[in-house]
FIRORO-576829 format. One record per residue (C-alpha): residue in one letter; x, y, z; chain; residue number from 1. Coordinates in nm, 3 decimals. Example, Ala and Ser with C-alpha at 12.3 -4.5 7.8 and 13.67 -1.06 7.14 Angstrom:
BEGIN
a_1.230_-0.450_0.780_A_1
s_1.367_-0.106_0.714_A_2
//
This chain:
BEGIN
x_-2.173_-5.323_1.971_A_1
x_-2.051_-5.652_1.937_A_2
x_-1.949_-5.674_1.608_A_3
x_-1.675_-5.395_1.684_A_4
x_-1.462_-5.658_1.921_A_5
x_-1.314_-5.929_1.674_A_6
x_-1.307_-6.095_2.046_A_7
x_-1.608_-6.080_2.167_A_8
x_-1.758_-6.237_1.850_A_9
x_-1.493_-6.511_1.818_A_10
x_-1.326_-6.343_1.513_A_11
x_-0.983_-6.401_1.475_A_12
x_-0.678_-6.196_1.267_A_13
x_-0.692_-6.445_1.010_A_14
x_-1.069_-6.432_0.957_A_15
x_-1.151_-6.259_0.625_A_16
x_-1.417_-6.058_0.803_A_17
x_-1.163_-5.930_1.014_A_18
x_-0.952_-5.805_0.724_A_19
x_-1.208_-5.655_0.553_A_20
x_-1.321_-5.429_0.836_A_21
x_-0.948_-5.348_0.875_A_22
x_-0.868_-5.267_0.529_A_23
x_-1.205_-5.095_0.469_A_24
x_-1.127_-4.832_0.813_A_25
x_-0.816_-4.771_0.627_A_26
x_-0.905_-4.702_0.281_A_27
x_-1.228_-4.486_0.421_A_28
x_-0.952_-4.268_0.633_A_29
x_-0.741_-4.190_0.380_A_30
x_-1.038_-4.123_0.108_A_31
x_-1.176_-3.872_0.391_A_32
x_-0.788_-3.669_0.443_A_33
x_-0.773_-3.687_0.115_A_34
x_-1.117_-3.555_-0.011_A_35
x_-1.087_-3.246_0.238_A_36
x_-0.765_-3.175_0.122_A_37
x_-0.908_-3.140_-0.229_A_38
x_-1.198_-2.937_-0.148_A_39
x_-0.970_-2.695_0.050_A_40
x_-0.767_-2.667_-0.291_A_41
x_-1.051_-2.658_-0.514_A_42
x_-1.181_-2.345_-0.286_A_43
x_-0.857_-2.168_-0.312_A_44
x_-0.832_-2.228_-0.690_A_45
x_-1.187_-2.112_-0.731_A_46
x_-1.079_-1.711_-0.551_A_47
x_-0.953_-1.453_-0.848_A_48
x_-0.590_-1.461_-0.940_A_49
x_-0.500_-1.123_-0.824_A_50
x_-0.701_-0.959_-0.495_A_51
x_-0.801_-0.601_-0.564_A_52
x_-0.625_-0.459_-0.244_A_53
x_-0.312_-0.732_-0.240_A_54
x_0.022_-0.610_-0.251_A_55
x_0.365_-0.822_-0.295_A_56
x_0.613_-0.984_-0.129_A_57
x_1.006_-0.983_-0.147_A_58
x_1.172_-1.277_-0.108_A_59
x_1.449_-1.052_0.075_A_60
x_1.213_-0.982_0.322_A_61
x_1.080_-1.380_0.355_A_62
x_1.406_-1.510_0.419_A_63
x_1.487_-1.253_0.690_A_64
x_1.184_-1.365_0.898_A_65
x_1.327_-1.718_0.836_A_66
x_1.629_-1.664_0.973_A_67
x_1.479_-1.468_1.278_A_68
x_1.267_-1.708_1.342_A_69
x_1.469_-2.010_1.318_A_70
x_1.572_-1.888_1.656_A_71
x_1.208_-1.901_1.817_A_72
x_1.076_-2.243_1.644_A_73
x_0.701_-2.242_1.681_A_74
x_0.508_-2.515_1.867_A_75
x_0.212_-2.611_1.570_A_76
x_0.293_-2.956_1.471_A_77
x_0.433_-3.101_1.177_A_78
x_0.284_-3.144_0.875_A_79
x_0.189_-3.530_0.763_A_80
x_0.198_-3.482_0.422_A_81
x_0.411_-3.344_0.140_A_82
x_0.094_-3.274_-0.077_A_83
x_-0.166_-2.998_-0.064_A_84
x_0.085_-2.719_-0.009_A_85
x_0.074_-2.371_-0.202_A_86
x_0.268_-2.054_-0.221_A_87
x_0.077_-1.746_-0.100_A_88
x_0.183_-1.394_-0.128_A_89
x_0.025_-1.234_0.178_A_90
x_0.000_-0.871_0.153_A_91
x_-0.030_-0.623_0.470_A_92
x_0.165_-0.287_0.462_A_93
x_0.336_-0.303_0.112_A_94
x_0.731_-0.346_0.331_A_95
x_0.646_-0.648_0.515_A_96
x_0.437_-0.842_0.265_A_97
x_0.578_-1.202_0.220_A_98
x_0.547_-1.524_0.051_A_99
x_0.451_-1.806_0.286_A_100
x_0.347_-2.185_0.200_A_101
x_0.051_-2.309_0.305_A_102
x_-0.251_-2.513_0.254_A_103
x_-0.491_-2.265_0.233_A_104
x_-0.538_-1.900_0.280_A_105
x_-0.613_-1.876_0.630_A_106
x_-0.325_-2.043_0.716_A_107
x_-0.125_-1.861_0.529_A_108
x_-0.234_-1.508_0.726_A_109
x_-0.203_-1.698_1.021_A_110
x_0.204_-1.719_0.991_A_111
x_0.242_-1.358_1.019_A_112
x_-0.055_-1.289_1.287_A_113
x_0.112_-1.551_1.526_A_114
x_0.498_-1.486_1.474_A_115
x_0.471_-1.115_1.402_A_116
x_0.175_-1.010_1.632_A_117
x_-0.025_-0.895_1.326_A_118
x_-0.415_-0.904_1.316_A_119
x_-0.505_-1.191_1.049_A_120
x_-0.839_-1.012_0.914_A_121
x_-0.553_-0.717_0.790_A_122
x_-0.398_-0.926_0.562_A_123
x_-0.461_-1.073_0.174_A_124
x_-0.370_-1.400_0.086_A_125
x_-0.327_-1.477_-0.284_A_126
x_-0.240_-1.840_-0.352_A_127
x_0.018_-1.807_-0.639_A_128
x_0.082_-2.146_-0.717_A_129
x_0.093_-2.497_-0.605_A_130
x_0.429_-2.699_-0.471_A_131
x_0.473_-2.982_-0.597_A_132
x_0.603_-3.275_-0.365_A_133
x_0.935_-3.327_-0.468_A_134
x_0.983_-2.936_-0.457_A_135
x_0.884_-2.916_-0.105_A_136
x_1.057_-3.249_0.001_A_137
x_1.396_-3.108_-0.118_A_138
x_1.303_-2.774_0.020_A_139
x_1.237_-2.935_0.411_A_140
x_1.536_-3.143_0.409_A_141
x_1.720_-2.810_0.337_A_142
x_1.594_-2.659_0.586_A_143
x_1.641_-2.943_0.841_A_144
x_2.007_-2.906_0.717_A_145
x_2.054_-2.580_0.789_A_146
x_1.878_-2.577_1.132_A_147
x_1.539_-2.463_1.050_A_148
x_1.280_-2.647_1.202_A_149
x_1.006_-2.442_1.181_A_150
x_0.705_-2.683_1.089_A_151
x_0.471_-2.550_0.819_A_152
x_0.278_-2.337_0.722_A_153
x_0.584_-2.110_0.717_A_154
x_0.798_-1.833_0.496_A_155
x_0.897_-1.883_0.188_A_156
x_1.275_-1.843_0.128_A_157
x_1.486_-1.766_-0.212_A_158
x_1.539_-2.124_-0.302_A_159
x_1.202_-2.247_-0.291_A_160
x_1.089_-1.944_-0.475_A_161
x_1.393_-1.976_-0.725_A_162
x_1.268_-2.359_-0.714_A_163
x_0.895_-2.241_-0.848_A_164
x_1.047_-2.042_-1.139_A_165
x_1.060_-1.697_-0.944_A_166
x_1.346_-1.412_-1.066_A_167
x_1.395_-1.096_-0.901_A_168
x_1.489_-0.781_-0.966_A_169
x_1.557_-0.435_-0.769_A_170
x_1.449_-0.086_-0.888_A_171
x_1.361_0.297_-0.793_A_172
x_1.374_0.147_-0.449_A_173
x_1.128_-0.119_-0.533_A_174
x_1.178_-0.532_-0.467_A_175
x_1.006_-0.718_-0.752_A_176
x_0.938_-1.054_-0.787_A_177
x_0.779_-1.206_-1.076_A_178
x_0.639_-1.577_-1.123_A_179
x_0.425_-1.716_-1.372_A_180
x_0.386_-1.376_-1.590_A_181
x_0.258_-1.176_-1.257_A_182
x_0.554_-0.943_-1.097_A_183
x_0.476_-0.925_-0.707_A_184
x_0.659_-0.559_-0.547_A_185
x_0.729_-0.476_-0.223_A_186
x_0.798_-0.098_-0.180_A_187
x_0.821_0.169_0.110_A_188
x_0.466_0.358_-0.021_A_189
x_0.217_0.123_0.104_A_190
x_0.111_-0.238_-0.087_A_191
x_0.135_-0.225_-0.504_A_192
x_-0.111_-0.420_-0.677_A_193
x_0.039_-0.741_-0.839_A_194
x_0.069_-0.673_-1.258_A_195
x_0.038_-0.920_-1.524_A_196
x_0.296_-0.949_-1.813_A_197
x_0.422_-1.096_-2.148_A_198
x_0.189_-1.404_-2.256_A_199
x_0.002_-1.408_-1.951_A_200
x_-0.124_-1.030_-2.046_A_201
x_-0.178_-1.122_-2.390_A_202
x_-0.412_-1.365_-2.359_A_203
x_-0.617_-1.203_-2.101_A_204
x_-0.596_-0.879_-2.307_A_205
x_-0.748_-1.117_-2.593_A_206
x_-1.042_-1.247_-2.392_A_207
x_-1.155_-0.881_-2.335_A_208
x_-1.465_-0.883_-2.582_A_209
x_-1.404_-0.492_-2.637_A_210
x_-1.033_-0.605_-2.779_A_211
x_-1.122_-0.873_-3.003_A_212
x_-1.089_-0.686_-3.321_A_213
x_-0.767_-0.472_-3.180_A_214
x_-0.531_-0.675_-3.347_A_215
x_-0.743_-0.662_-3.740_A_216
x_-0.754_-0.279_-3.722_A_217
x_-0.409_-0.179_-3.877_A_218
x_-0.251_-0.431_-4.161_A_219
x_0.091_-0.412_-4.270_A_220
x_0.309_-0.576_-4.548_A_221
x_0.538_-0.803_-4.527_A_222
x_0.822_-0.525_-4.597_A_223
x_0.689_-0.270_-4.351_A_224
x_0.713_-0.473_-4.075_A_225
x_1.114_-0.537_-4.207_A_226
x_1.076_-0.213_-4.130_A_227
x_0.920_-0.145_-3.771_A_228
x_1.175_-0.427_-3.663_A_229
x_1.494_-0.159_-3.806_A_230
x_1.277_0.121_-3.649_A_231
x_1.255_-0.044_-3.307_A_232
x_1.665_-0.153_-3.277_A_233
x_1.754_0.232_-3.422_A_234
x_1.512_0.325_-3.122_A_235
x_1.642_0.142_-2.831_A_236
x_2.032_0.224_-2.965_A_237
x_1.872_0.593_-2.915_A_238
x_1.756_0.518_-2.619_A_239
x_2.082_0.317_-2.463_A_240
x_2.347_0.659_-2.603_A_241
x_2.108_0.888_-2.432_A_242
x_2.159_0.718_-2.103_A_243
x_2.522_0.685_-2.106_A_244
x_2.514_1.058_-2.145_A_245
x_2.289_1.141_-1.907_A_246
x_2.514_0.895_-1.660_A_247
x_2.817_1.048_-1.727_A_248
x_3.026_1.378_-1.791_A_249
x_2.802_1.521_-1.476_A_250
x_3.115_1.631_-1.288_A_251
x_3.322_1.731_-1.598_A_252
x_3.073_1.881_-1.852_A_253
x_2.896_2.082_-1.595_A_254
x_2.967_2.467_-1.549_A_255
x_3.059_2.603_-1.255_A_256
x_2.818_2.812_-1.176_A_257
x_2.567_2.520_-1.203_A_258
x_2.758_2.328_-0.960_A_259
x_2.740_2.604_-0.727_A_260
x_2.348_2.621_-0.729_A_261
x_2.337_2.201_-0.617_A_262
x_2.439_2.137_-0.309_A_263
x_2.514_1.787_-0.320_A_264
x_2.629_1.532_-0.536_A_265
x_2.199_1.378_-0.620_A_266
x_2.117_1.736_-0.694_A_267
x_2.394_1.770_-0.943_A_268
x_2.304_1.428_-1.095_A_269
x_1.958_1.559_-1.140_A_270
x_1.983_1.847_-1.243_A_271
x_2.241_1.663_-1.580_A_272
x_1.949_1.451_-1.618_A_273
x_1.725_1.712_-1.640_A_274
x_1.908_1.859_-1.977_A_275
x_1.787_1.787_-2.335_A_276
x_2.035_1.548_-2.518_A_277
x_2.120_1.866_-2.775_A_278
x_2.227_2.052_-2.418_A_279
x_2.427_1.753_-2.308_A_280
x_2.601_1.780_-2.615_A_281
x_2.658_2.159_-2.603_A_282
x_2.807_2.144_-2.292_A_283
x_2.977_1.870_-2.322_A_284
x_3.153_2.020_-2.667_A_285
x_3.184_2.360_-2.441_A_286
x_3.422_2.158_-2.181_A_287
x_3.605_1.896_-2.380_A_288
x_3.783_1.815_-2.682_A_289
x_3.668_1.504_-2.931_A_290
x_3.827_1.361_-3.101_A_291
x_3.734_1.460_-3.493_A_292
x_3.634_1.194_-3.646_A_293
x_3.403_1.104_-3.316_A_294
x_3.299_1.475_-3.337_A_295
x_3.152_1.462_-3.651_A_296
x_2.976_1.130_-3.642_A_297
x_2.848_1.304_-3.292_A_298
x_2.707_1.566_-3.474_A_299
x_2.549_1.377_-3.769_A_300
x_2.403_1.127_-3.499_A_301
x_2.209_1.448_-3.349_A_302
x_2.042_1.558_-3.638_A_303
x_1.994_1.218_-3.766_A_304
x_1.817_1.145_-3.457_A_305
x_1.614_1.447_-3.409_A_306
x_1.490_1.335_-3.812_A_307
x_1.405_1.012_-3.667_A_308
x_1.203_1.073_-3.331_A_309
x_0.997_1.351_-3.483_A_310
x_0.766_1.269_-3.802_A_311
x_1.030_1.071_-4.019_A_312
x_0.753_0.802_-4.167_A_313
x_0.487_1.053_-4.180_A_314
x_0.774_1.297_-4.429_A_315
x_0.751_1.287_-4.827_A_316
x_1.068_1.109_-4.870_A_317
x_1.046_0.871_-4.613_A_318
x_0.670_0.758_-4.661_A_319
x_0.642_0.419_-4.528_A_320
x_0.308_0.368_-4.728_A_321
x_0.475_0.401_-5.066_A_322
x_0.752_0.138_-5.205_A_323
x_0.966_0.414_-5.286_A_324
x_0.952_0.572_-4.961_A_325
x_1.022_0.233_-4.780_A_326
x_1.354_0.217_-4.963_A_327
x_1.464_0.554_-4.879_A_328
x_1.367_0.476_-4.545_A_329
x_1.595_0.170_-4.510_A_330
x_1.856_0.407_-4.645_A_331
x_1.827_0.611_-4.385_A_332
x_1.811_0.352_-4.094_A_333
x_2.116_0.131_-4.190_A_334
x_2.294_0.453_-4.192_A_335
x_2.181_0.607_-3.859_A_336
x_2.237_0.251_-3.712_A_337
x_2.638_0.200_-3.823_A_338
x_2.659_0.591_-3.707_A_339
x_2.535_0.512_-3.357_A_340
x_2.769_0.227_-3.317_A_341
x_3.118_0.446_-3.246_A_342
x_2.943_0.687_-3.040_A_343
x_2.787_0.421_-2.825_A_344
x_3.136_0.286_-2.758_A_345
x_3.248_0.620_-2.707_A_346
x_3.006_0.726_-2.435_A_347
x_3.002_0.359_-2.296_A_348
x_3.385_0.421_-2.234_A_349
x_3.238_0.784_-2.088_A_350
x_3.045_0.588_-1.822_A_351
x_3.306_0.360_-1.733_A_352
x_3.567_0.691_-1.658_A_353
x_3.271_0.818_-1.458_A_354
x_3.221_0.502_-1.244_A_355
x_3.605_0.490_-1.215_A_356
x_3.697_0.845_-1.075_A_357
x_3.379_0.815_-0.812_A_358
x_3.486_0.479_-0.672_A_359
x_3.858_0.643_-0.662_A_360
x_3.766_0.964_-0.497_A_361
x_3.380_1.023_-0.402_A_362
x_3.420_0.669_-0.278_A_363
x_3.741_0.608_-0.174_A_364
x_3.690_0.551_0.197_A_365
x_3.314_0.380_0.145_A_366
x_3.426_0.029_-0.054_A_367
x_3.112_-0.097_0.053_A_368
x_2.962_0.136_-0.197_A_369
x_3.150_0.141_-0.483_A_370
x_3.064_-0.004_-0.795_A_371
x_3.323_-0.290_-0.956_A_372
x_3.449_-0.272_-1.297_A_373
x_3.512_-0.598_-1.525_A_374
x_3.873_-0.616_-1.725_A_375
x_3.663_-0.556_-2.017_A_376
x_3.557_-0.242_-1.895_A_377
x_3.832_-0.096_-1.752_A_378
x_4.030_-0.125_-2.093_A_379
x_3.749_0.110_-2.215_A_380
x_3.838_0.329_-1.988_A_381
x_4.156_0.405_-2.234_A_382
x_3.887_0.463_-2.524_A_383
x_3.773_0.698_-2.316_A_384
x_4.132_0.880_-2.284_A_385
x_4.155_0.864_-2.688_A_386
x_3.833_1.082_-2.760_A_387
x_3.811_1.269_-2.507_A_388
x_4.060_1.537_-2.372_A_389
x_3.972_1.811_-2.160_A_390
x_3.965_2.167_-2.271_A_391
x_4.229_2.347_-2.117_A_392
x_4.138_2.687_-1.895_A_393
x_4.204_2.949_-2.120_A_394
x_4.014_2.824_-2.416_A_395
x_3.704_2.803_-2.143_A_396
x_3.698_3.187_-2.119_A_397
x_3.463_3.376_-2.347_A_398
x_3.668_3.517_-2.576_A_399
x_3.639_3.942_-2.598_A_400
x_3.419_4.062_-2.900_A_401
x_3.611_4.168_-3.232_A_402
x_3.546_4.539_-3.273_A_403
x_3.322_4.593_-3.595_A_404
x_3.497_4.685_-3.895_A_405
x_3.430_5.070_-3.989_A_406
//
C-alpha cells in the first residue's frame, strides 16, 4: 500500500522510480484499449462475408435517417478514437436496411434498435469494410459542419460511402449499392441477399474444387476468339436496336383497336413490349413511311439478324471450326455490323421523338416527371422527321379485293 503514494514513501516527481511507474500505467493503458480493440476486429473479420439471411442497404435510405435524426441527437458519448471503426450493412425488412459505422456488430444493430424502436436480435450485421482514419476524420468534421452531432456508432451517409469506393444505381424499383465487387439492394419485397461480382466472383468461382477444370474444357484459336469478340459487339448492337424499338413508336405504330383493349398508358407500353421484333417492324411499316434507303437496310438487318441469333456458327457456310468457314463468317459480321449502324441512329432518333411528344403532351402539366433532352439529342429529333413520315389515312384502309380474272 505504500508504495502507491510517491508521498508517503518520500518519492518525489523527479525520482526515476516515480517516472517509471508513471510511464509504465500509461503504456499498460493504452496496450490494454488497444488490444481489445483488436480482438473485437479480429472477431468481426473472422464472421463470413455475406450472412445467409442479410439483405442491403440504400444509401438513400441512410442519409434520410441522418437527417431525421440530426434533429433528436442521441445521448451515448463520443467516441475517443478515430480507429477501429467499420461499415456494416444491417439488414431487417429489405426497405429499411442501412449502412451504419461501427466498431463491431452489436453496435451496429444497436443504432437502429435505439433510434428506430426496432428489436436488435431482428437484425444482421455484415461488416463490409473497415474506415480508415483519415476517411472518418474528414467524414466527422463534415458532419460537425453541417450540424450533425450525432456521436457514433451512427448511419452511414452518401459521402462516406462514395468515400469507401461505393456507386449506386436504381432499377425495376430496386436501390443497389455495390462496394468491393458485392452489390447490396434494398427493395419493397422483403431483404435480397447481397451478390458477388466481376473479379471478386471469379476468384471465388475458381476456388470451388468442382470448377477447377471449367476453364480447360473448351480451347479455342487464336482467330476464333477474333471471332467471339465480333460475335459479342454484333450481339449487344442487336440487343441496343431492339430496345429503342420496343421504347418507341408505342403510340404511333399501334392499331387502334389495340389501343382500345389497354386502358392506360403502362398497359399499352406492355403490351408493344410484348411483340416480336419482326411484329414491331410489321406494324411499324403498316403505319409509317421510311424512308427507302433506311427501309431496305431495315429489312436486310431483319433477316440478317434472325441468321445470326439462330444456328449461324453451327451452319455449313459459316462453320467456325473450319478456316474457311471463319472467313465467311467475318464476312458476314462486318457486314451485319456497318448495316446496324444507320438503323441504330434511326430508331435512336425514334426514341428521342417519343420522349419529346410525352414530355410535351402526356406530361405537360407534371414537369416534375418529364424526362430532359441534351442539344445533341434534340437535333436527332430532325433525323427522326427525315425517315420517318406518317402514313396518311386513306392508305391505312384495307384496300377492296381485285375481282379474279375469268
Amino acid at each position: 500500500m505504500r508504495a502507491q503514494s510517491g508521498e508517503r514513501t518520500g518519492f518525489r516527481d523527479s525520482d526515476p522510480r516515480v517516472r517509471f511507474l508513471s510511464s509504465f500505467n500509461t503504456v499498460w493503458t493504452r496496450r490494454v484499449t488497444r488490444r481489445n480493440v483488436e480482438l473485437e476486429s479480429v472477431s468481426e473479420r473472422s464472421s463470413p462475408s455475406v450472412y445467409p439471411a442479410a439483405s442491403v442497404v440504400m444509401a438513400q435510405n441512410c442519409a434520410k435517417k441522418t437527417r431525421l435524426g440530426s434533429m433528436n441527437a442521441a445521448t451515448r458519448p463520443s467516441p475517443t478514437s478515430h480507429s477501429g471503426w467499420n461499415l456494416y450493412w444491417v439488414s431487417y425488412d429489405g426497405e429499411e436496411d442501412c449502412f451504419t459505422v461501427a466498431r463491431n456488430s452489436r453496435s451496429a444493430r444497436r443504432v437502429d434498435a435505439d433510434y428506430c424502436g426496432f428489436e436488435s436480435g431482428d437484425a444482421h450485421a455484415v461488416r463490409v469494410k473497415a474506415i480508415p482514419t483519415g476517411i472518418l476524420r474528414s467524414w466527422e468534421r463534415r458532419r460537425e459542419k453541417y450540424g450533425y452531432r450525432q456521436p457514433l456508432p451512427w448511419y452511414a451517409d452518401d459521402w462516406l460511402l462514395r468515400r469507401l469506393g461505393a456507386t449506386f444505381r436504381d432499377r425495376d424499383q430496386l436501390s443497389e449499392t455495390l462496394i468491393d465487387d458485392v452489390v447490396y439492394t434494398n427493395g419493397p419485397d422483403g431483404p435480397v441477399r447481397p451478390r458477388i461480382i466481376g473479379r471478386r466472383y471469379l476468384e471465388e468461382f475458381g476456388a470451388v474444387k468442382a470448377f477447377k477444370r471449367y476453364g480447360h474444357e473448351d480451347r479455342y484459336s487464336p482467330s476464333q476468339m477474333a471471332l467471339f469478340t465480333i460475335m459479342g459487339i454484333c450481339l449487344a448492337r442487336v440487343q441496343e436496336i431492339e430496345h429503342l424499338i420496343a421504347h418507341s413508336f408505342v403510340f404511333g405504330a399501334i392499331a387502334v383497336s389495340e389501343r382500345r383493349k389497354n386502358s392506360t398508358v403502362a398497359e399499352l407500353i406492355k403490351s408493344w413490349k410484348r411483340k416480336t421484333l419482326g411484329q414491331m417492324l410489321r406494324a411499324i411499316e403498316l403505319n409509317w413511311d421510311i424512308e427507302p434507303t433506311v427501309h431496305t437496310s431495315l429489312q436486310l438487318f431483319l433477316e440478317m439478324r434472325n441468321q445470326f441469333s439462330h444456328g449461324l456458327t453451327t451452319s455449313e457456310q459459316y462453320n467456325i471450326h473450319t478456316s474457311w468457314g471463319q472467313d465467311e463468317t467475318i464476312g458476314f459480321l462486318t457486314l451485319f455490323e456497318i448495316i446496324s449502324r444507320p438503323i441504330r441512329e434511326a430508331f435512336q432518333a425514334s426514341l428521342y421523338a417519343s420522349i419529346d411528344i410525352g414530355n410535351k403532351r402526356l406530361l405537360k402539366d407534371e414537369p416534375a416527371k418529364q424526362h430532359p433532352l441534351t442539344s445533341r439529342q434534340r437535333k436527332k429529333i430532325g433525323l427522326f422527321a427525315a425517315i420517318f413520315s406518317p402514313k396518311q389515312e386513306a392508305e391505312l384502309k384495307p384496300q377492296p379485293k381485285r375481282p379474279r380474272d375469268a
